[in-house]
Every structure is written in C-alpha cells, then in structure tokens.
DOLUMLUM-362934 format. One record per atom (N, C-alpha, C): residue number from 1; residue in three letters; atom name; x, y, z. Coordinates in nm, 2 decimals. Layout:
% DOLUMLUM-362934
   i  aa at     xx     yy     zz
 NUM ALA CA      X      Y      Z
...
//
This chain:
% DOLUMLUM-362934
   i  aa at     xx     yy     zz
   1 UNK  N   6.51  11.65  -6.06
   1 UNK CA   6.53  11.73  -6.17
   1 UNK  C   6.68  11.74  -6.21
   2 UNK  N   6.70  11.68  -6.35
   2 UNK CA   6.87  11.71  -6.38
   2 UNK  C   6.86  11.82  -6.46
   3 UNK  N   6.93  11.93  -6.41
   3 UNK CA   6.98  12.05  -6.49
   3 UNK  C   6.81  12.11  -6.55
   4 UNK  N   6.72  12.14  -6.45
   4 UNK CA   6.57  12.22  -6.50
   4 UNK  C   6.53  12.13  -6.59
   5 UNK  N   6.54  12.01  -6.59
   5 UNK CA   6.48  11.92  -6.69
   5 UNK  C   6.39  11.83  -6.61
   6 UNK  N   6.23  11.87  -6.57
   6 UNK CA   6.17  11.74  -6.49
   6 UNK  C   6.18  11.63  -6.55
   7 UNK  N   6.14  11.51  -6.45
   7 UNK CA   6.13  11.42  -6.47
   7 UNK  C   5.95  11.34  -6.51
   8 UNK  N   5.98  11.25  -6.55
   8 UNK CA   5.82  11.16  -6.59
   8 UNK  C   5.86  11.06  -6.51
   9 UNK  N   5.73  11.11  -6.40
   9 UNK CA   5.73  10.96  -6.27
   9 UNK  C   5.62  10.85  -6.35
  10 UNK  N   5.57  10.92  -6.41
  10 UNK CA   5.44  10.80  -6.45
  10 UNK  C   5.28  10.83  -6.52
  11 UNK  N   5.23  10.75  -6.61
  11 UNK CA   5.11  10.84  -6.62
  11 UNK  C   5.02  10.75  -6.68
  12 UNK  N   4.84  10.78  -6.61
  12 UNK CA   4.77  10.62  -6.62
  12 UNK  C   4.66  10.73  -6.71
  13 UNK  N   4.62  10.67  -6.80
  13 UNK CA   4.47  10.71  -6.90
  13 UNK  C   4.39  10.74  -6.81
  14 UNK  N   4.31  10.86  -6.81
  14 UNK CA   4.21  10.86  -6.74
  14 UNK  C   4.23  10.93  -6.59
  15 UNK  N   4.35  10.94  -6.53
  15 UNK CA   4.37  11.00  -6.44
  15 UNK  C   4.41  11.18  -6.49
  16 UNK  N   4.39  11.28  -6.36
  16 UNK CA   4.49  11.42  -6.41
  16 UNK  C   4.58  11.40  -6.43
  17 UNK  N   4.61  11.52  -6.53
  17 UNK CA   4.77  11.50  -6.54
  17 UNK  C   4.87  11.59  -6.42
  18 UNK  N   4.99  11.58  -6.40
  18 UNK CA   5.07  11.64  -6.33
  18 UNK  C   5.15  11.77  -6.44
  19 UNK  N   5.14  11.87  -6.41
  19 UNK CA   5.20  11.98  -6.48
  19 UNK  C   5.34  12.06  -6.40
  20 UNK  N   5.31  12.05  -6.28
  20 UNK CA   5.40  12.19  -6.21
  20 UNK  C   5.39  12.18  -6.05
  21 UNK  N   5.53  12.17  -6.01
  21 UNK CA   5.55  12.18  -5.90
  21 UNK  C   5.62  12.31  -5.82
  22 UNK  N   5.63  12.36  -5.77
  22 UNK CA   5.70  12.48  -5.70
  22 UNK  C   5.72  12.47  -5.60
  23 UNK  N   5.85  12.53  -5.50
  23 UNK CA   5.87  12.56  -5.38
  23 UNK  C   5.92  12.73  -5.38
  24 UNK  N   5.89  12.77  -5.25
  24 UNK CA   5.94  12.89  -5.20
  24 UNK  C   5.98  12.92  -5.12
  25 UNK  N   6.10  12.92  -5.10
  25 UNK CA   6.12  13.00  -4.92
  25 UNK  C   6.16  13.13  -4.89
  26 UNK  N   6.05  13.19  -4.79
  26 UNK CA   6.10  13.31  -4.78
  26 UNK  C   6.13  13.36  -4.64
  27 UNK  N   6.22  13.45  -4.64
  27 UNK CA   6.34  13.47  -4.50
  27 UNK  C   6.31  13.65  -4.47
  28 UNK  N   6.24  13.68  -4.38
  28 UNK CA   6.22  13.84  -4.36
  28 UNK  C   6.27  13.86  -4.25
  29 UNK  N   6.32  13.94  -4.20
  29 UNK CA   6.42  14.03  -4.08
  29 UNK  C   6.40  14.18  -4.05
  30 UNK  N   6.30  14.15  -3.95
  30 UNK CA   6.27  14.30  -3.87
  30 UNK  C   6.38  14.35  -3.79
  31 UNK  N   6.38  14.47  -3.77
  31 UNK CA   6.43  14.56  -3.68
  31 UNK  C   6.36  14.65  -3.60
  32 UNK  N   6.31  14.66  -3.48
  32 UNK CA   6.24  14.75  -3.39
  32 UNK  C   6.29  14.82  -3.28
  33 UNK  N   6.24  14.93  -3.28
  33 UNK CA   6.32  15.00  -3.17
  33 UNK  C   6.21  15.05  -3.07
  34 UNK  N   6.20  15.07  -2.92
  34 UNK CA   6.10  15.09  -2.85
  34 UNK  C   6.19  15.20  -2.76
  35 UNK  N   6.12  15.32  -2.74
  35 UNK CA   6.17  15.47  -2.67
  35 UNK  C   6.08  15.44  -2.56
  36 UNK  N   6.16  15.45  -2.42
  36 UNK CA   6.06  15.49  -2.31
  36 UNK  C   6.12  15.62  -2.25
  37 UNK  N   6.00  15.71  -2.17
  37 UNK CA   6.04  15.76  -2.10
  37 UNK  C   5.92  15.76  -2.00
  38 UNK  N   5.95  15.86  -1.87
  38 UNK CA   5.91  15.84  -1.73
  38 UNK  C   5.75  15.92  -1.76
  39 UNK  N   5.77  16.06  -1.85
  39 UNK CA   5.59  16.13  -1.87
  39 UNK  C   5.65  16.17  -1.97
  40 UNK  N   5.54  16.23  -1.99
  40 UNK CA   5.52  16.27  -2.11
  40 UNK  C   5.62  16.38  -2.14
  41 UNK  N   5.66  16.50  -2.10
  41 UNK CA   5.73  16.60  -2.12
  41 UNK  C   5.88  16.55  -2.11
  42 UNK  N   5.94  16.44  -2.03
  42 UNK CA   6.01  16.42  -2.01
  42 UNK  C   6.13  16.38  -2.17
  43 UNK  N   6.26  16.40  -2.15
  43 UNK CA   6.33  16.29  -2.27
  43 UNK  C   6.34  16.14  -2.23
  44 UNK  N   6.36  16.09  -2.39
  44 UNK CA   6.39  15.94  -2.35
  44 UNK  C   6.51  15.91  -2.22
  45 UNK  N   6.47  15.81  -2.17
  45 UNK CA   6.55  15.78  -2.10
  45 UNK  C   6.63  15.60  -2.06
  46 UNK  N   6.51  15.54  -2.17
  46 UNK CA   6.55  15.43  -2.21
  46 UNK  C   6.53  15.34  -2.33
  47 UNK  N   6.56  15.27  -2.41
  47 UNK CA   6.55  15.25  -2.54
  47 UNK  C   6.61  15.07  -2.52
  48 UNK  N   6.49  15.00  -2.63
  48 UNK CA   6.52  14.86  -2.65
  48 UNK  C   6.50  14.85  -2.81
  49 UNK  N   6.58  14.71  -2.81
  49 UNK CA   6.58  14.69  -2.94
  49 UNK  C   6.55  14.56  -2.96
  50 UNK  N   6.49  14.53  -3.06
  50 UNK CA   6.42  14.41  -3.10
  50 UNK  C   6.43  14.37  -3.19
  51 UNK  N   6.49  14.17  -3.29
  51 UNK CA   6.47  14.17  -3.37
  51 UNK  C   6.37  14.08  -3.40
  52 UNK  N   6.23  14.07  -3.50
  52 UNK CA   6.17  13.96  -3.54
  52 UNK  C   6.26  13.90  -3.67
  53 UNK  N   6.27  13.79  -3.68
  53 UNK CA   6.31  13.65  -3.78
  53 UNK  C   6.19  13.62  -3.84
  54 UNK  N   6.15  13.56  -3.95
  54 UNK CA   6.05  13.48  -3.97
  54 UNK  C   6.08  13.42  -4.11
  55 UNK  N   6.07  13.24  -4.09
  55 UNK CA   6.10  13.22  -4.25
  55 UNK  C   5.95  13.10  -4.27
  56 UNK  N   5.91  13.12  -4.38
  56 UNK CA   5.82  13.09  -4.47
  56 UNK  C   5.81  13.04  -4.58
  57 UNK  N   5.75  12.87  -4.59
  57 UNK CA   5.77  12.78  -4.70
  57 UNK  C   5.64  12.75  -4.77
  58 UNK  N   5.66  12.78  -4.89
  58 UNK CA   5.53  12.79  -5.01
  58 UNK  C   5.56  12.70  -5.08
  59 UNK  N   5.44  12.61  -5.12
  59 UNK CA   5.42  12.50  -5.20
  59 UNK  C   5.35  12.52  -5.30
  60 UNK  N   5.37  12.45  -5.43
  60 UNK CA   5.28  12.46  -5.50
  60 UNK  C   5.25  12.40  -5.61
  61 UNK  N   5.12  12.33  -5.65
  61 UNK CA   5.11  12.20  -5.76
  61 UNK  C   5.03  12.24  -5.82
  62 UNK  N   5.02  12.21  -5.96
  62 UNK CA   4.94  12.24  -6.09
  62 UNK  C   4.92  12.13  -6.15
  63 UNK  N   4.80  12.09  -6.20
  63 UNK CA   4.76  11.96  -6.27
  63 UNK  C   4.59  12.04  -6.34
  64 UNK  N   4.57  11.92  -6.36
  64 UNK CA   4.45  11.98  -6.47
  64 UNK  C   4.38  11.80  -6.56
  65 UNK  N   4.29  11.82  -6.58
  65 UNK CA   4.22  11.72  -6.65
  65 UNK  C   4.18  11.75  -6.82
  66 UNK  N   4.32  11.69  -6.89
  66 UNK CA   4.24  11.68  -7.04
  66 UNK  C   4.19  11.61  -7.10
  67 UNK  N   4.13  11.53  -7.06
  67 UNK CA   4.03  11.47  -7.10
  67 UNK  C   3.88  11.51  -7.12
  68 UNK  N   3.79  11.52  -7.23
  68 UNK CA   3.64  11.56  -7.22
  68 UNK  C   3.56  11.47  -7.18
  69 UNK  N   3.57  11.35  -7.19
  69 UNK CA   3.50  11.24  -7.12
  69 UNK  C   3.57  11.19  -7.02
  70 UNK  N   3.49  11.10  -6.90
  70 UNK CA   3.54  11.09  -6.85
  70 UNK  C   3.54  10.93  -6.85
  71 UNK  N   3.66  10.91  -6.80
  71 UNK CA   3.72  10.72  -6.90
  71 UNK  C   3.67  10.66  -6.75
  72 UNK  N   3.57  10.54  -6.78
  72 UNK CA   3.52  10.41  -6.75
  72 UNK  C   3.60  10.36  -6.67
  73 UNK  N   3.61  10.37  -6.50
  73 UNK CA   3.70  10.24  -6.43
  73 UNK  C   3.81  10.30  -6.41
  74 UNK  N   3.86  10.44  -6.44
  74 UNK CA   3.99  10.49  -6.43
  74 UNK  C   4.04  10.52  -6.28
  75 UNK  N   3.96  10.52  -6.18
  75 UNK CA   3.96  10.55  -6.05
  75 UNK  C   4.00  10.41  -6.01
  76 UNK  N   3.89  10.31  -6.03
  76 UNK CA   3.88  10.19  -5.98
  76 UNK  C   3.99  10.12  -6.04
  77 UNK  N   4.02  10.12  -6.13
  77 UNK CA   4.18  10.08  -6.14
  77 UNK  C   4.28  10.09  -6.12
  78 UNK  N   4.31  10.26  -6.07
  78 UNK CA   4.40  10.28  -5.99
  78 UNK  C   4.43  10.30  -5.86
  79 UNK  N   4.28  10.34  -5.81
  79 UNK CA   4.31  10.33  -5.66
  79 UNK  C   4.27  10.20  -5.63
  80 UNK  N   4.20  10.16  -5.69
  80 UNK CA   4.07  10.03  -5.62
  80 UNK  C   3.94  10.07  -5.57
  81 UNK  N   3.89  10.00  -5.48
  81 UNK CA   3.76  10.08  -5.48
  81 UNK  C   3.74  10.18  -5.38
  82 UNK  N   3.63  10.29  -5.46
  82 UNK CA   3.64  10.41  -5.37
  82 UNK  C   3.51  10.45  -5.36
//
C-alpha cells in the first residue's frame, strides 16, 4: 500500500473478487492485587501484586462473487484440476 492507496495484484474472469484486507493488534495490561491474611478476623498481613500482558493479532479478508453465472472452466484454469 502507497499512501492508503491498495494495490491490484491480479484478477482472472470467473474467479472471487478480493475486496479488503485488515490487520489488528491489540495490547491489554492488567493489574492485580491479592490481600492475604492468617483468619478471618485478622488484618492483612501480606499483599502481592500481579501483572497480566496479553497481545492479540486479528485478521481479516473480504471478497465476494459478482458474478450470477457461474463461468465454465474458471477453477480448471486456474488452479488445474480439482
């Protein structure tokens, strides 16, 4: 992509078309705290701290078929035989 402008890799009659691609990444950061103490009536008397990290990558493709018929040999020519 130059400057949000996709590009055109290529396109055969008869096959879907390509519309949309997307990526996502996402980055979340916990904080947890854990209070112990000895019973129940008692005060804290010890305390940890925890962090969870987690990052997370989303994909995603859009295509679609416009065509109403469906065109003769258009698989077998492109893939070969299937």
């Amino acid at each position: 992509m130059v400057a949000g402008i996709p590009l055109v890799i290529g396109a055969r009659k008869g096959l879907p078309n390509f519309n949309e691609f997307s990526m996502h990444t996402e980055v979340q950061v916990e904080r947890k705290f854990q209070f112990s103490r000895p019973n129940t009536n008692s005060p804290v008397n010890q305390t940890n701290e925890m962090y969870v990290v987690g990052i997370t990558n989303v994909f995603g493709v859009e295509g679609w078929n416009s065509y109403s018929n469906t065109y003769p040999g258009a698989w077998k020519s492109a893939f070969g035989r299937i």
